[in-house]
Rosetta silent file (secondary structure, phi, psi, omega in degrees, C-alpha in Angstrom):
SEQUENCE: XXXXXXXXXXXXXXXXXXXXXXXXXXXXXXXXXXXXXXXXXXXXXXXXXXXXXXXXXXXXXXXXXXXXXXXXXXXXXXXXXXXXXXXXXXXXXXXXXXXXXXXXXXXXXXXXXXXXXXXXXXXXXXXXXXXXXXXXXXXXXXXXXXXXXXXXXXXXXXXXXXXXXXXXXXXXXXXXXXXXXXXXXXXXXXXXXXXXXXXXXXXXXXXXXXXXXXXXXXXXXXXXXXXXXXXXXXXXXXXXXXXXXXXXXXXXX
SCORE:     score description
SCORE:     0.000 S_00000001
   1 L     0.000  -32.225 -168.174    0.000    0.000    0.000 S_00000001
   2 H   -75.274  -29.379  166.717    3.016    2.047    1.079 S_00000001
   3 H   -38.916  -73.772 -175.484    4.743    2.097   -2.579 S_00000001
   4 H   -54.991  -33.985 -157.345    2.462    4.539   -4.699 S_00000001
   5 H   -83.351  -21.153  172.627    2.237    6.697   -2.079 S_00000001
   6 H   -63.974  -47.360 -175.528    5.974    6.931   -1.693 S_00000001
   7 H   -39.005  -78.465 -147.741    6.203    7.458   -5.514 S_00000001
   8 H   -50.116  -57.775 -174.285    3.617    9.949   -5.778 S_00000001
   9 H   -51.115  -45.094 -167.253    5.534   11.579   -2.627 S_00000001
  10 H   -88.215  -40.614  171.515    8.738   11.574   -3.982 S_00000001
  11 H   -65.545  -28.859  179.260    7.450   12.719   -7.323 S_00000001
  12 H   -62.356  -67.146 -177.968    5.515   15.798   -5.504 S_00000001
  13 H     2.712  -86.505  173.732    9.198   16.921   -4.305 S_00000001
  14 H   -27.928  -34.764 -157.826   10.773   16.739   -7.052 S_00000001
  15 H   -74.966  -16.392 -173.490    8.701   19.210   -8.455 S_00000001
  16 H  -103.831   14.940 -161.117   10.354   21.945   -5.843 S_00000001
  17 L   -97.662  124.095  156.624   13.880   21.137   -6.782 S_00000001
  18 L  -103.823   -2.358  158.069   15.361   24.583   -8.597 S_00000001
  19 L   107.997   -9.941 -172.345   18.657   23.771   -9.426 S_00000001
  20 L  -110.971  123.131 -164.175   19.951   26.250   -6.251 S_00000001
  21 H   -70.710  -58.981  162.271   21.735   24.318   -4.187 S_00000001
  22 H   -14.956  -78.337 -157.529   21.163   26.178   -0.680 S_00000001
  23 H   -96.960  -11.418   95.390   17.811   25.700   -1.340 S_00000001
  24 H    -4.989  -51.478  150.582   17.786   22.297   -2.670 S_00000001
  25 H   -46.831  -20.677 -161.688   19.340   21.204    0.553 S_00000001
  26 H  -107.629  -36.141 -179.851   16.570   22.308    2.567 S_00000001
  27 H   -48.118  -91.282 -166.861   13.767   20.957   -0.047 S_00000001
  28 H   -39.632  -49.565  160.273   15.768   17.542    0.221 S_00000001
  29 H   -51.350  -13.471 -178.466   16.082   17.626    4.030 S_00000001
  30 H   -93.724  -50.231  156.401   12.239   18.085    4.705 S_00000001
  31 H  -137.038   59.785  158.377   12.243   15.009    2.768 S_00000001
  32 H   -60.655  -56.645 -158.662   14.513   12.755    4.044 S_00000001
  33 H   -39.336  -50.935  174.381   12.962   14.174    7.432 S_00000001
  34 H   -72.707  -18.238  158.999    9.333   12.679    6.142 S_00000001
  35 H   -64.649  -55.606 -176.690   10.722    9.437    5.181 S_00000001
  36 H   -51.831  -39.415 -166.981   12.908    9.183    8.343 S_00000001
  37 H   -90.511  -23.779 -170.232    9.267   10.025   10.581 S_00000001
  38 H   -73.923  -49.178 -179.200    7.289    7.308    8.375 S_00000001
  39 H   -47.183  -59.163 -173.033   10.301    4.727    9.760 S_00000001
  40 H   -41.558  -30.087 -136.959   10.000    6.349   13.502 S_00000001
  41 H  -112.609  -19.834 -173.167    5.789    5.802   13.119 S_00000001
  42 H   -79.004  -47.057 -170.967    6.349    2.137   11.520 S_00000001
  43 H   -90.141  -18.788  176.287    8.372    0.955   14.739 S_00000001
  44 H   -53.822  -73.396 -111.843    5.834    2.945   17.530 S_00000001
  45 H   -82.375  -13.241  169.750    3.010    1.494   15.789 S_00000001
  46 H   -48.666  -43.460 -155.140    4.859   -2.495   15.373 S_00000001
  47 L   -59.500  -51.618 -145.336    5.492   -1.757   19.550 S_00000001
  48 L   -93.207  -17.632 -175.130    1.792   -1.177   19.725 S_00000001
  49 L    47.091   74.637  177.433    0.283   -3.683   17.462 S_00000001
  50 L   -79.517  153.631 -168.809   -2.273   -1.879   15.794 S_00000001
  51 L   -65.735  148.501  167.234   -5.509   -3.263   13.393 S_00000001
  52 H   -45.074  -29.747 -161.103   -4.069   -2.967    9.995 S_00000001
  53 H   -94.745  -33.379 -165.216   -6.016   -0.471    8.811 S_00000001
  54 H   -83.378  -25.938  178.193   -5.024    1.770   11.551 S_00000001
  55 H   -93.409  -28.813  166.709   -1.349    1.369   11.042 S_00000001
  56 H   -62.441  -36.684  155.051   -1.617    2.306    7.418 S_00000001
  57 H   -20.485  -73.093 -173.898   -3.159    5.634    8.390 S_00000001
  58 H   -64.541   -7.956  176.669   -0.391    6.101   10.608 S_00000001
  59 H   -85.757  -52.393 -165.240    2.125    5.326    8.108 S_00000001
  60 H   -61.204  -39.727 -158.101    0.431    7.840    5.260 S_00000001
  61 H   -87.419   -7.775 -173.285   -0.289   10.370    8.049 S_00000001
  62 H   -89.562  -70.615 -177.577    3.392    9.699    8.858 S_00000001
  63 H   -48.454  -58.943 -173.178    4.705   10.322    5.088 S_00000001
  64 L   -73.967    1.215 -175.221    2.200   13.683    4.298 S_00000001
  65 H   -48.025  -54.349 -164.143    2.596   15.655    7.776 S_00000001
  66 H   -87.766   29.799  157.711    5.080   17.555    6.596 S_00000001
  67 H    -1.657  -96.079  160.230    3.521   18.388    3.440 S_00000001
  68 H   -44.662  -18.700  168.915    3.244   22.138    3.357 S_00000001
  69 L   -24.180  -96.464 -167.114    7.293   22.562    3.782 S_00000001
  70 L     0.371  -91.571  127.531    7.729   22.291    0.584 S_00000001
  71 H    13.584  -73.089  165.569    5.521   24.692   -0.515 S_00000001
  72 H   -72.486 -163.356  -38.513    5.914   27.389    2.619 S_00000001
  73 H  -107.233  -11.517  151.507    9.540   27.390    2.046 S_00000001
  74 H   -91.302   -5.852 -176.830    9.086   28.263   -1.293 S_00000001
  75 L   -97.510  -19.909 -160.787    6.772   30.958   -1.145 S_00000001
  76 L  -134.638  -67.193 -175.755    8.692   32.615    2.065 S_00000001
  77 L   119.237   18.081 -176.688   11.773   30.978    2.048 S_00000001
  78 L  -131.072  148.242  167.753   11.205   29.977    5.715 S_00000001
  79 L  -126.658   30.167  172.781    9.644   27.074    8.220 S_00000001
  80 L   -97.666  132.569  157.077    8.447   29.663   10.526 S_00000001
  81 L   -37.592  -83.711 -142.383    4.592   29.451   10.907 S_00000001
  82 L   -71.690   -3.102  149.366    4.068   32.447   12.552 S_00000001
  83 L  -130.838   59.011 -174.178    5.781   34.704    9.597 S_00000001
  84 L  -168.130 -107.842  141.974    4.699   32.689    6.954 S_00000001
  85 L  -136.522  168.843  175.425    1.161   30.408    7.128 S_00000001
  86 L   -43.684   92.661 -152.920    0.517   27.204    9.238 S_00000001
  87 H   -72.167  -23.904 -168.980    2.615   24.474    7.291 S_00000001
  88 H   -66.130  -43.651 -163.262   -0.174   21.475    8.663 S_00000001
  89 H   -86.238  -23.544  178.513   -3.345   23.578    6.678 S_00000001
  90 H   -55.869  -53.641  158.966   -0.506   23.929    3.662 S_00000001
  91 H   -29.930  -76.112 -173.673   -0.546   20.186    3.682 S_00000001
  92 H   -46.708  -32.841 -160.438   -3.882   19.768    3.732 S_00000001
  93 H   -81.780  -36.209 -172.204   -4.638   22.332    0.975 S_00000001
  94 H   -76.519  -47.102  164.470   -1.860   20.384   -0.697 S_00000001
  95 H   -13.914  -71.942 -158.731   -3.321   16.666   -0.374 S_00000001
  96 H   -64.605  -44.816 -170.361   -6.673   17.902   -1.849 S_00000001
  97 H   -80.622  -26.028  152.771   -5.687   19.697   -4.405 S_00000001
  98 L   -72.818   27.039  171.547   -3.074   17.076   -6.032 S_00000001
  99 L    28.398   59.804 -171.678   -5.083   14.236   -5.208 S_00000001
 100 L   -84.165    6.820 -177.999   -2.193   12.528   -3.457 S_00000001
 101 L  -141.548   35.248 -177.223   -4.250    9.769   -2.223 S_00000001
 102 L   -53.676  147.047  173.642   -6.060    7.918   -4.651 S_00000001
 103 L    96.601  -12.090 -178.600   -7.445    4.662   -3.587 S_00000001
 104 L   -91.351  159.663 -170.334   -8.320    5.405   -0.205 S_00000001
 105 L   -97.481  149.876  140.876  -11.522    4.934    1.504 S_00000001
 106 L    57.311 -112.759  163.884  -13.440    7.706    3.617 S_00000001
 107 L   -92.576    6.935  176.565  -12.405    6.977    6.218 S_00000001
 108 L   -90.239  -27.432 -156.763   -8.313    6.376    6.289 S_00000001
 109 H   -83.596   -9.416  173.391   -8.028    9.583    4.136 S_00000001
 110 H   -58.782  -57.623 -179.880  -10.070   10.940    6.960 S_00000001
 111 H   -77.427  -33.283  176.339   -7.450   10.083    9.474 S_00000001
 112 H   -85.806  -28.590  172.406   -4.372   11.019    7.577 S_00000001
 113 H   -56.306  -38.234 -179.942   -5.838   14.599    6.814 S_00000001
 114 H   -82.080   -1.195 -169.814   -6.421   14.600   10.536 S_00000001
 115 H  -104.702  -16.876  158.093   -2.760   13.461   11.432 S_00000001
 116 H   -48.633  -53.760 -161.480   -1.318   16.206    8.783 S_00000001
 117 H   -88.345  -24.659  168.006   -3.415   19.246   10.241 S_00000001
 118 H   -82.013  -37.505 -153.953   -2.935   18.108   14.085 S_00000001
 119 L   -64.858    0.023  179.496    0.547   17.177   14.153 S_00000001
 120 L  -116.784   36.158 -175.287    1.826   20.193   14.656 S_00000001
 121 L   -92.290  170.243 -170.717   -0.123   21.741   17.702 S_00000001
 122 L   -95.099   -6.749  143.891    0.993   22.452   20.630 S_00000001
 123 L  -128.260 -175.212  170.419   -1.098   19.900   22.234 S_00000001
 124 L  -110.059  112.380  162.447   -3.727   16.861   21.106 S_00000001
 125 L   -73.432  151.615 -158.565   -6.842   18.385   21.410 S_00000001
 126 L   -65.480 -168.474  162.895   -9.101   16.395   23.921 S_00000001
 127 L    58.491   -2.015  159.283  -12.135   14.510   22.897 S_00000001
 128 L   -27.734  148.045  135.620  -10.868   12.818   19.452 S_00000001
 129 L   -64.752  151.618 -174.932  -12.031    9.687   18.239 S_00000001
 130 H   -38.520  -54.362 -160.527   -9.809    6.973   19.363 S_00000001
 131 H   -71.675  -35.792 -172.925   -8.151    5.979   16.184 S_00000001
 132 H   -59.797  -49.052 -154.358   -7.632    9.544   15.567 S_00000001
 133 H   -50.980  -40.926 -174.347   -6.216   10.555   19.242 S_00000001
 134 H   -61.304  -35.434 -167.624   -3.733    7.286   18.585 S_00000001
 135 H   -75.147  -44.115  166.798   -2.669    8.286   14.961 S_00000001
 136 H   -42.911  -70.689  170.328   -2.145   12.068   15.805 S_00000001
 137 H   -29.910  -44.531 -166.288    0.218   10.852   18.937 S_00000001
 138 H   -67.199  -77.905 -150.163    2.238    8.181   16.772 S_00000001
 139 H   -48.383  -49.424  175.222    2.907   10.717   14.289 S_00000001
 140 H   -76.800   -2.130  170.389    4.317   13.650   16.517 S_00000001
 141 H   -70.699  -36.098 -173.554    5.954   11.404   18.749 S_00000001
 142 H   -46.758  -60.000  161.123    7.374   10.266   15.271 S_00000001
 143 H   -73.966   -2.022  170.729    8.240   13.356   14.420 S_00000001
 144 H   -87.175  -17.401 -177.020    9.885   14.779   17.496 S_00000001
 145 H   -82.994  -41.970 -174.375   12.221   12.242   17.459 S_00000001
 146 H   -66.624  -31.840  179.712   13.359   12.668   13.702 S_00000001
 147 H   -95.108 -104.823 -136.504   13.461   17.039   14.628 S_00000001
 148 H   -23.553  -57.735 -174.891   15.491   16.188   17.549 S_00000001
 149 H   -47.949  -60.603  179.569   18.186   14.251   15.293 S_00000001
 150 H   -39.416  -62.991 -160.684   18.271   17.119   12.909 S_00000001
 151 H   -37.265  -51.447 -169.114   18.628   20.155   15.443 S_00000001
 152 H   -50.667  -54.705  154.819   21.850   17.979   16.801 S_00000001
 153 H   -28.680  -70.775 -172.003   23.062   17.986   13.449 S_00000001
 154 H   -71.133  -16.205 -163.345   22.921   21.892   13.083 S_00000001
 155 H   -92.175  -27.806 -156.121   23.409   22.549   16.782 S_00000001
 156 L   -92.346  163.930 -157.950   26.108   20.669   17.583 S_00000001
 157 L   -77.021  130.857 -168.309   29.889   21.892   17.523 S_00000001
 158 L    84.170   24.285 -170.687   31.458   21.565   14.069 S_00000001
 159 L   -96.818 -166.476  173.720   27.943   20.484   12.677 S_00000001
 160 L   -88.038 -164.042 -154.309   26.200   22.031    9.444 S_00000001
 161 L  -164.069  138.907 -178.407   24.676   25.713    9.904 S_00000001
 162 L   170.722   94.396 -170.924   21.559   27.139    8.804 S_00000001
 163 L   -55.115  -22.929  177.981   19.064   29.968   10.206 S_00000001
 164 L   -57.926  -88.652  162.275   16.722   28.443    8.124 S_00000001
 165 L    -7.862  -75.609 -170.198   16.841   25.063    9.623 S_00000001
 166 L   -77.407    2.982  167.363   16.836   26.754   13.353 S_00000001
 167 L   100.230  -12.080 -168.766   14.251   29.078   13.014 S_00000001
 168 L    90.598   28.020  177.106   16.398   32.467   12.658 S_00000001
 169 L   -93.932  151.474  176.829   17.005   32.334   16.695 S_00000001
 170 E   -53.944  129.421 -164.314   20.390   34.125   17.952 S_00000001
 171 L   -80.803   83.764 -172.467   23.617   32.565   18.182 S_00000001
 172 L  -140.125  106.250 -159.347   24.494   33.689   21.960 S_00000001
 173 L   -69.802  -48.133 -177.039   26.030   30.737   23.429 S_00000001
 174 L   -44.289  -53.212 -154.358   25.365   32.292   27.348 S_00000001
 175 L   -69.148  127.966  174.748   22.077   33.486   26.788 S_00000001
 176 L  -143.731  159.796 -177.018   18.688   31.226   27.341 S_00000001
 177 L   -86.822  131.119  171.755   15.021   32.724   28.146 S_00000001
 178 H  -108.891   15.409  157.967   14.390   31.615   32.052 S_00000001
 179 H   -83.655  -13.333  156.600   10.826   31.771   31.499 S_00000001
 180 H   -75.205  -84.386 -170.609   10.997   28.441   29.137 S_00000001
 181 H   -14.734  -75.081  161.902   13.364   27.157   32.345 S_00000001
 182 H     9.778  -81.359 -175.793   10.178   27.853   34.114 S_00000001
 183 H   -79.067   -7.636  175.248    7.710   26.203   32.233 S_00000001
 184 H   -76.620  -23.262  174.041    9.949   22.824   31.757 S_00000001
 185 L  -110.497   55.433  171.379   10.439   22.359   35.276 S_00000001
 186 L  -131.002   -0.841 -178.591    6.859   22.576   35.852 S_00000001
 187 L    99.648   -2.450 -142.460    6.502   19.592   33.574 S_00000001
 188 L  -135.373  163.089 -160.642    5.143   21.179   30.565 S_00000001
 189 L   -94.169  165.027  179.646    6.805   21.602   27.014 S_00000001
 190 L   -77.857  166.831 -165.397    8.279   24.927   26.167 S_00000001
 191 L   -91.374  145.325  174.808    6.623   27.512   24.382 S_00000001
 192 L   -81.148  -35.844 -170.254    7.988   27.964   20.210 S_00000001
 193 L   -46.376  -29.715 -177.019    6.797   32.129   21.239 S_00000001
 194 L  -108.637   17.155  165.695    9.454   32.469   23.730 S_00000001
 195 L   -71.954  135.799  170.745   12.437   31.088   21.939 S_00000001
 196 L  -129.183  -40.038  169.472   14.745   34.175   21.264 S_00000001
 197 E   -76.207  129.108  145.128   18.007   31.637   21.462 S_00000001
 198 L   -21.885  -43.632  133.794   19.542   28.764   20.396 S_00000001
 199 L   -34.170  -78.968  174.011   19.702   27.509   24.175 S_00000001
 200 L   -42.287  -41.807  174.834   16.149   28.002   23.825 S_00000001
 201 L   -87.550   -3.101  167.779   15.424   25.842   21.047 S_00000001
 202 H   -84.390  -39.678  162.640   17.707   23.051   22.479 S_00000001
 203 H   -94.750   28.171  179.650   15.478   23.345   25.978 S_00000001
 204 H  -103.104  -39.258  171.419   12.141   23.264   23.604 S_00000001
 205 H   -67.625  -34.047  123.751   13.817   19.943   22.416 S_00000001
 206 L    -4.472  -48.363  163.610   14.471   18.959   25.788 S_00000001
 207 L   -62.658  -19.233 -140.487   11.066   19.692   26.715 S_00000001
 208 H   -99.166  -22.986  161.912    9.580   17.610   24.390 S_00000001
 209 H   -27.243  -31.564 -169.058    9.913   14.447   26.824 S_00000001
 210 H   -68.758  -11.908 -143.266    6.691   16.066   28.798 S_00000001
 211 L  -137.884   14.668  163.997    4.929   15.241   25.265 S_00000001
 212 L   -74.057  126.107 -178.653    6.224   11.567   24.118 S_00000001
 213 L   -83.683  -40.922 -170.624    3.033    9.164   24.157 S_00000001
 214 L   -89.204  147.684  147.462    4.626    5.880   23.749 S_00000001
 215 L   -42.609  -88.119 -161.304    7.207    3.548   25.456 S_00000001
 216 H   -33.842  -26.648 -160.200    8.724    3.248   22.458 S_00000001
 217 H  -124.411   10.907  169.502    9.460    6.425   21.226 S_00000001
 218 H   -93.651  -30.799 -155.668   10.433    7.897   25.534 S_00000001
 219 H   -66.860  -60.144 -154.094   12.893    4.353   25.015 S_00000001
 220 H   -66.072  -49.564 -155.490   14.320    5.776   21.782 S_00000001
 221 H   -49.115  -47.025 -170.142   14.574    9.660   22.737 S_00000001
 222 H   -67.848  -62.591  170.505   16.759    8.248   26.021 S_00000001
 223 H   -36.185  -17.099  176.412   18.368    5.671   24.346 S_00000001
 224 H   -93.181  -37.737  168.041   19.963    7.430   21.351 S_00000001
 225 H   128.517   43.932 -166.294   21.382   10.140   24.462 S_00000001
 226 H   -84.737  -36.119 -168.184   19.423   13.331   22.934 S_00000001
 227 H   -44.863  -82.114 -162.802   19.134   14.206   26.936 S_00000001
 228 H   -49.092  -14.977 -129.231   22.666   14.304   27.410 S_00000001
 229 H  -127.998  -34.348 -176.343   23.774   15.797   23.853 S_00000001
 230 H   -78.842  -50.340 -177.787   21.381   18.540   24.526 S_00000001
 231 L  -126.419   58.061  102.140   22.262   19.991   27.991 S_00000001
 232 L   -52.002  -52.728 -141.732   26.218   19.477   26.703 S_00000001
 233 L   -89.735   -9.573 -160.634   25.146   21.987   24.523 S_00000001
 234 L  -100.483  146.177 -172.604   23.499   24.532   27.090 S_00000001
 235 L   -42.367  121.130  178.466   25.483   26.740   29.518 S_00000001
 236 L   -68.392  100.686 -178.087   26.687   24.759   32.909 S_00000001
 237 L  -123.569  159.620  174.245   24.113   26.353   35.460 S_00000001
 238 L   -88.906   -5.307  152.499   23.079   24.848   38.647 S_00000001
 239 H   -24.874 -101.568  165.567   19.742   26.072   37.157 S_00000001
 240 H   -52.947   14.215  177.365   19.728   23.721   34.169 S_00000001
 241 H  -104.706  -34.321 -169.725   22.033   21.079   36.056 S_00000001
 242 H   -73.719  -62.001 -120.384   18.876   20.944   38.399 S_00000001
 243 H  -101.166  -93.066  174.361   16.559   20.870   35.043 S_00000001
 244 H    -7.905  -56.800  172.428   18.495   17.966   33.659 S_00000001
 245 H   -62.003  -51.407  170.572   17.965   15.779   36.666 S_00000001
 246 H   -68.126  -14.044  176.726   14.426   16.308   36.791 S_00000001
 247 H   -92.670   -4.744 -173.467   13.958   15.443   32.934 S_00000001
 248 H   -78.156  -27.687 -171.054   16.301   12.113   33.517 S_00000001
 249 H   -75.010  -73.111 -164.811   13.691   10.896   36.523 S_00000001
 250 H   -46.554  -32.398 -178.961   10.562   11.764   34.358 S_00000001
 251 H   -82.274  -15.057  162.386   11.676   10.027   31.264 S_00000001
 252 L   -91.181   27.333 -174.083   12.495    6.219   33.064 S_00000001
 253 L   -65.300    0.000    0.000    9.362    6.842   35.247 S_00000001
């Protein structure tokens, strides 16, 4: 089932490649990124052993979240939302209008529209239907893990470099917001509004532990060492040394 859609997906790309490499890189990295989250959403949903029907959702809704890149980074030249439009409704708008899903019933195409247009909220809004509430969850756990790898890539010392990639925030190794500090040791994921830093977008990835659904994908974030790799990269405070400890107990709880 997973073939055409890959095609079609790969063929959709394509179609954004101009020949400038800079921007070509970033085209190609959005989708590696959506292959790379359709792997991540293939091993939650084996852990979980989902009805068949339900894991193919989660695979399609896994391949199309990130849809709207494409698209938003060519009209603004950016993957900021908030000075550019919502990349989840670009998706959607793109699905429908390229018919990117032939063959589907109803109700699957139902579910992957809803795991495109949710996955990027800042929570899972209550009261879903089940199959949705599960499919939304796989995918951004899917995808947090898969943004995590990248940032480490760009973030890390001697890595690649790219305000694009990192949002445009400022390269001031001291500096972090201590009103994200705040809301992370309160349990709760950081806000994208109050990143002004780099530090900041390394404790919004950090954060993202409050907002993992699955074993599987709390297993992987600790197991590949994103914890530690992360606050290496952030200023040695007893602030954030204190921060650190409390995200190592909550993620083997």
């Amino acid at each position: 089932m997973l073939t055409p859609h890959i095609a079609w997906f790969e063929q959709y790309v394509h179609g954004f490649l101009s020949g400038n490499a800079e921007d070509d890189h970033l085209i190609t990295l959005k989708k590696q990124h959506s292959l790379n989250v359709l792997s991540e959403a293939q091993a939650i949903s084996a852990s979980l052993d989902l009805p068949e029907t339900l894991a193919a959702a989660v695979h399609l809704g896994a391949l199309y979240h990130d849809l709207g890149r494409f698209n938003q980074y060519r009209l603004y030249k950016t993957f900021r939302d908030d000075i550019s439009q919502n990349h989840a409704f670009l998706g959607v708008r793109a699905l429908r209008a390229s018919q990117g899903m032939p063959g589907l019933d109803a109700a699957t195409t139902a579910l992957v529209r809803g795991c495109v247009v949710l996955h990027n909220r800042r929570a899972v809004p209550a009261r879903l239907a089940p199959d949705l509430a599960t499919a939304v969850s796989i995918v951004r756990d899917s995808d947090k893990l898969d943004i995590v790898r990248i940032m480490l890539e760009y973030m890390r010392p001697g890595g690649s470099r790219s305000d694009v990639v990192t949002l445009h925030v400022a390269d001031e190794p001291d500096r972090y917001t201590p009103e994200l500090v705040d809301e992370i040791s309160q349990g709760r994921i950081g806000d994208y509004a109050k990143m002004r830093y780099v530090n900041d977008f390394n404790l919004l990835l950090v954060s993202w532990v409050y907002d993992l659904n699955f074993p599987a994908a709390r297993r992987a974030y600790l197991e590949r060492g994103h914890v530690e790799e992360l606050f290496g990269l952030l200023p040695k405070t007893p602030e954030l040394t204190r921060l650190k400890n409390r995200i190592y107990k909550d993620l083997v709880r």
